[in-house]
N, C-alpha and C positions, 0 to 999 in steps of 0.2 A: 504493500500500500504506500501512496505518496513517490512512487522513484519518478514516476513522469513530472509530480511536483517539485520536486527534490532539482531532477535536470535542469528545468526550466529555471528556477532558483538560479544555479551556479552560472546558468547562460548571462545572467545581470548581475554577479557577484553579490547576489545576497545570500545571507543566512537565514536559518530558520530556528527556533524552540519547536520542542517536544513537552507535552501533557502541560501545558501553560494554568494556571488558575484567572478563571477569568475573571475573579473578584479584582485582581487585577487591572482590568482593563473596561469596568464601569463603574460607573458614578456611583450606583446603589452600592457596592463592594460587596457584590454576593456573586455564587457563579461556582460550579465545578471547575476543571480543566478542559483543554481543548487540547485534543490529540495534535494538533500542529496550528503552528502560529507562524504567518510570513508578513512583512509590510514591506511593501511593492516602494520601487523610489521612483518611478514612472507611468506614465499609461504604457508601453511596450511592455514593460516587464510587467504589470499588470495583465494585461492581455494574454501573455503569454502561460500564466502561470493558471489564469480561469480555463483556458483554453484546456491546459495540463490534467488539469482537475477533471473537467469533462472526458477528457481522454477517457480516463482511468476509471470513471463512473465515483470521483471521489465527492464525499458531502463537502458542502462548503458554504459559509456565513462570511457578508462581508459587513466588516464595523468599521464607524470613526472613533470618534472619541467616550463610546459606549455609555453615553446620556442620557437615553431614551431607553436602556435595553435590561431585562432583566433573566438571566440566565438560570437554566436548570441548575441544579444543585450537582446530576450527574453530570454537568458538566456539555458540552461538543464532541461525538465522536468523530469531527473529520476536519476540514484546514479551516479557520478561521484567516482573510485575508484583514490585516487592518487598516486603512486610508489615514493617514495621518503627518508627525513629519518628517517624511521623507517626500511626501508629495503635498506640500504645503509655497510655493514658489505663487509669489506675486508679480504682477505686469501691471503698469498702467499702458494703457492705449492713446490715450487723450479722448478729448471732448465727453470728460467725466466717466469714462469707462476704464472696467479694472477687469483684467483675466486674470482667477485664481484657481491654482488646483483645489482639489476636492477637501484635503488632508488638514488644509490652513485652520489653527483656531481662531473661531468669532472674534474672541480679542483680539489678535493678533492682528487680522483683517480690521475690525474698526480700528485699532490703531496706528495704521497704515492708511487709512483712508482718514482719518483726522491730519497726519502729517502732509496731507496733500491738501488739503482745505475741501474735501470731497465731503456731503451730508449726504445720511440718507441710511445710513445702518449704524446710529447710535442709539435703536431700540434692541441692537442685538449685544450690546458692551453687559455683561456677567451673563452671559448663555454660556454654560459649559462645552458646548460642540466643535462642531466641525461647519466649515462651511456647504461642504458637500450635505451632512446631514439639516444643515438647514433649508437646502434646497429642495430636499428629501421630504420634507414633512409641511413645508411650507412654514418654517417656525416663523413666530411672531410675538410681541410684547410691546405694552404701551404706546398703542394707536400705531404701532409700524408693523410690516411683514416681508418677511421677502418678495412675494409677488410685486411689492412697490420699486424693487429696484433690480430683479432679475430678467433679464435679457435671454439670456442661452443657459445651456449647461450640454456640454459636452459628456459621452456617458461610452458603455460596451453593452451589448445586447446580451440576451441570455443565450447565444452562441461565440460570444465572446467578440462580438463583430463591432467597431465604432460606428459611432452615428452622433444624432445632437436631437434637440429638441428646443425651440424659439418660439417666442410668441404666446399665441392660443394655444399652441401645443402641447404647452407644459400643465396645461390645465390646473393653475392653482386657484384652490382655495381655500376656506380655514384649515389647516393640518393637512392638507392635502394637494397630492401633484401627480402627473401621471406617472411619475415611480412609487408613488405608495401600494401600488398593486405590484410590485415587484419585478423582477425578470431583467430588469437594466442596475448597470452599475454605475453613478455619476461620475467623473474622474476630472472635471472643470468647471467654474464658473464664465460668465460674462456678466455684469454689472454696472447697469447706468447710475451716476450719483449724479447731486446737486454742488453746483459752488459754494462755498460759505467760509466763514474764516475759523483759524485753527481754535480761535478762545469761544465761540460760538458751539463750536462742535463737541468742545471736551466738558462744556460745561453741560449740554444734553445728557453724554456720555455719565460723566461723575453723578448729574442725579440719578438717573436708571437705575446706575448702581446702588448709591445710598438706598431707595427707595428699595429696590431687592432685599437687600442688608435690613432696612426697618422690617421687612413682610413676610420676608421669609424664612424659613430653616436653613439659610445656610452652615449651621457649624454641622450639621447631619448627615451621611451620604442619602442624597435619593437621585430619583429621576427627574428631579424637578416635576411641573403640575402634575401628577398623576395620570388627570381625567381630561378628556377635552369638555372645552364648555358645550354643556347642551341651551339647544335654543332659547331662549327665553328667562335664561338662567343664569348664576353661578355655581360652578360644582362646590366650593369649598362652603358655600353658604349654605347649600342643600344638604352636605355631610354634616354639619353644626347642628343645622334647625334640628338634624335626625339624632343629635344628643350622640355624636360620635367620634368629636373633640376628643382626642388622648387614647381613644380606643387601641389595645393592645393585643396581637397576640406572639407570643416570644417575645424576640429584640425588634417586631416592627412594629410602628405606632402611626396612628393619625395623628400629624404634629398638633399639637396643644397652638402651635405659633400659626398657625394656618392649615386648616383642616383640608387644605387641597391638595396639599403633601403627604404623601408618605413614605415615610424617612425610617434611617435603619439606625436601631439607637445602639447598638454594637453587639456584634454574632450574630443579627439574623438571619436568616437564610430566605434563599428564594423562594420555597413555600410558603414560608411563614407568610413574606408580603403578598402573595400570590392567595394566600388564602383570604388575608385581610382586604386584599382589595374584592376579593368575589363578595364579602360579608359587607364591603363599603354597595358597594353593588344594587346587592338581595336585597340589604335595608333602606337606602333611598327609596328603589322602585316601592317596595310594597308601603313605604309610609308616603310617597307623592308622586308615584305614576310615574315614574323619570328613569330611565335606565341609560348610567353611566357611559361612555366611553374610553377603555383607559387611550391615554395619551402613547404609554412606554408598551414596547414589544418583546415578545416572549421570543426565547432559543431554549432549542432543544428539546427534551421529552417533556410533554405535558405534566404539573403538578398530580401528585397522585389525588389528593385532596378534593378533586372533580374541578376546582376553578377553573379551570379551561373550558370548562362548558359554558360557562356563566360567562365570562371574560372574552369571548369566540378571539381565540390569539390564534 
């Protein structure tokens, strides 16, 4: 298993791990191991190494910066690819356009695009991610989204083939774009921003943050929001009114600080959250007819627990 991966690998001189833990490699800090761990420092080597994998009939999950992701406890039996940086290289184009790889963190990118006097993703300044994965889900915060300033993104198909997607195409909208159904792997940005000046921009920047910092759980690992917002609604306020503030089971909790989180207060495991969020779930709907969204995506074998029905991950 993995020699076609393996090959492919040394063709771009990278390396690889074996049985990785991929508490490691998310936010929530929960997660088995992954039977093999590569991060690609290109789209070629990228390409080449999905390409590999198909070969061989090998499993394979591709991460950024594992924000959004909440992992079996058995962990990945097969390659985990990860975007990040090694394929994190910025370009300005002119006439406020930026090409970024996939790989770039959001901060990294808005502070890059502040040093240029570019506005326009200082709603994404404390997003844990990746750029790619923001394109991915359509991330958004405090009246901004990506759909406001993404142009292209460049990707590989589920035969490992390049292509792109512009415009209408990308089909965003709230949490969503036409990769959230899967089968493509992003591997670039393009990015229109606005002019504006450097103290203008950082000062946007700096509030988001504080304002994060007041509202949320950050000293906690989690996924950030849990749930997406359902119409008409706030989740974290729907979780509250249902008297679910501080709810516990194990080391996962509904933050006491904002009940839209759930956060891992140390050793929990991915059941645990995985159970908690199906009971965050169960209890909304049957107390106000609302059923949940989570936000964060499941890898690997379903929670024994049944959550995964409830959860449709």
């Amino acid at each position: 298993m993995f020699d076609a991966v393996k090959e492919a690998a040394r063709r771009h001189g990278l390396s690889w791990e074996t049985e990785v833990p991929m508490q490691k490699l998310t936010t929530f800090r929960t997660g088995g191991p992954a039977a093999m761990l590569i991060q690609p420092n290109s789209e070629g080597a990228l390409q080449d190494i999905l390409q590999a994998a198909l070969s061989e009939k090998t499993p394979y999950c591709v991460i950024g910066n594992g924000s959004n992701l909440l992992v079996s406890d058995a962990g990945f039996p097969g390659l985990v690819v990860r975007i990040g940086a090694n394929m994190s290289k910025m370009e300005e184009l002119g006439g406020g356009r930026l090409r970024v790889e996939a790989g770039v963190a959001l901060n990294a990118l808005c502070n890059y695009a502040c040093k240029l006097g570019l506005s326009g993703l200082e709603f994404a300044y404390g997003i844990p991610g990746t750029a790619g994965g923001a394109a991915y889900m359509n991330a958004g915060a405090y009246g901004g989204e990506m759909r406001d300033v993404l142009l292209s993104c460049d990707h590989l198909d589920a035969n490992g083939n390049p292509g792109a997607f512009t415009g209408e195409a990308l089909d965003l909208s709230y949490r969503h774009s036409v990769y959230s159904g899967g089968g493509y792997t992003i591997t670039a940005l393009t990015l229109r921003l606005s002019p504006d000046s450097m103290q203008a921009i950082r000062a946007r920047m700096e509030e988001n943050l504080s304002r994060r910092k007041e509202k949320q759980p950050l000293d906690f690992p989690s996924a950030g929001s849990t749930f997406k917002r359902p119409e008409g609604h706030f989740a974290g306020a729907l979780i509250e009114q249902c008297g679910l503030k501080g709810k516990r089971i194990g080391g996962a909790q509904v933050s006491e600080k904002h009940a839209g989180f759930i956060i891992n207060t140390g050793g929990a495991t991915s059941a645990e959250i995985a159970e908690l969020i199906a009971l965050v779930q169960s209890t909304v709907y049957a107390q106000t007819g609302v059923m949940l969204s989570p936000e964060v995506k499941w890898i690997g074998s379903p929670p024994e627990n049944g959550g995964a029905a409830v959860w449709n991950l």
